[in-house]
C-alpha positions as CSV (number, residue, x, y, z in Angstrom):
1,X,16.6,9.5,-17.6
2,X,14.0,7.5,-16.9
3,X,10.1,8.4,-16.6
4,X,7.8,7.7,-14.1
5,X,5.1,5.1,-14.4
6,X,2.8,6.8,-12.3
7,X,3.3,10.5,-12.9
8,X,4.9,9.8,-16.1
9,X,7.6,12.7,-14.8
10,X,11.0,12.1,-16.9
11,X,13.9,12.4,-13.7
12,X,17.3,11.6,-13.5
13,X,16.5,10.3,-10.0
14,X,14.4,7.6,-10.6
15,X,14.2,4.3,-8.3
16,X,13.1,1.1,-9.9
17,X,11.0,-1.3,-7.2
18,X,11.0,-5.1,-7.8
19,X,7.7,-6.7,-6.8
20,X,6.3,-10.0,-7.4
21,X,8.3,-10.2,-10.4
22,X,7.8,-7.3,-11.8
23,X,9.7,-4.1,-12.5
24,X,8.5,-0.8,-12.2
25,X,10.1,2.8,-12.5
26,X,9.1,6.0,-9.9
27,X,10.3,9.4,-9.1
28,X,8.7,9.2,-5.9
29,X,7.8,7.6,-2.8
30,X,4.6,9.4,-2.9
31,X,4.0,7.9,-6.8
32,X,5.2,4.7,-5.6
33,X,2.6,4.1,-2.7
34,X,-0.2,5.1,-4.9
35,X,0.4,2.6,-7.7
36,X,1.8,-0.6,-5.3
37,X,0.6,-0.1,-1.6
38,X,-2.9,-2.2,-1.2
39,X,-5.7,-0.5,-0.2
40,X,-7.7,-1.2,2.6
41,X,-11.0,-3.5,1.9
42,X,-13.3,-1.0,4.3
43,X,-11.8,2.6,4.2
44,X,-10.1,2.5,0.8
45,X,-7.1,3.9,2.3
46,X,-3.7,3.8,0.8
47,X,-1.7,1.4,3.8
48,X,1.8,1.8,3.9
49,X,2.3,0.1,7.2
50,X,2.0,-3.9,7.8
51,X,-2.0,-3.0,7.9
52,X,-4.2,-5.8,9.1
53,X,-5.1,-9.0,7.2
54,X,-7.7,-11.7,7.8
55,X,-9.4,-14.2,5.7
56,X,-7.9,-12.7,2.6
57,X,-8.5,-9.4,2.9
58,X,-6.2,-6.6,4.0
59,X,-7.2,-3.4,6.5
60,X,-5.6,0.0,7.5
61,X,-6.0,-1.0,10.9
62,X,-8.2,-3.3,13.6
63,X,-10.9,-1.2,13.6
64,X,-11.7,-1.2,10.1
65,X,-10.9,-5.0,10.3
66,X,-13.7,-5.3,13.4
67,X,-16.4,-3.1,11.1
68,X,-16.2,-6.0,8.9
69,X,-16.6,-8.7,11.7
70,X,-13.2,-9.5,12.2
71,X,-13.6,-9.7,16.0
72,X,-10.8,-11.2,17.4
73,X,-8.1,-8.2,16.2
74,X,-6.5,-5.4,18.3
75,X,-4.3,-2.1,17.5
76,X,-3.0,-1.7,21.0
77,X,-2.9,-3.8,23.7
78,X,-2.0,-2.2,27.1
């Protein structure tokens, strides 16, 4: 069994996720996304989508991306 590097839960289901390089052991989707899914530069949210990203920084969506002054974004176009 292997333990958890968030939760530090010791599972016999444990999935190992390669990213940039580096190794790292969960039991959980949920412990996953806290430890490697970016967080968003206004809202601190957790994104687990493709987010937004402009001039380096990464955003939950375009509307936290336009409270920055990032004007030239858009969730939905119709």
């Amino acid at each position: 069994m292997a333990k958890c590097e968030t939760c530090g839960n010791d599972y016999d289901r444990t999935f190992t996720v390669i990213m940039g390089g580096d190794k790292h052991v969960f039991d959980s989707f949920e412990c996953a996304i806290s430890t490697l899914a970016p967080t968003c530069t206004r809202c601190n949210i957790r994104i687990i989508g493709h987010g937004v990203e402009a001039y380096g920084q990464i955003y939950c969506c375009a509307n936290c991306a336009r409270g920055e002054g990032v004007d030239h974004v858009k969730d939905h176009v119709a």
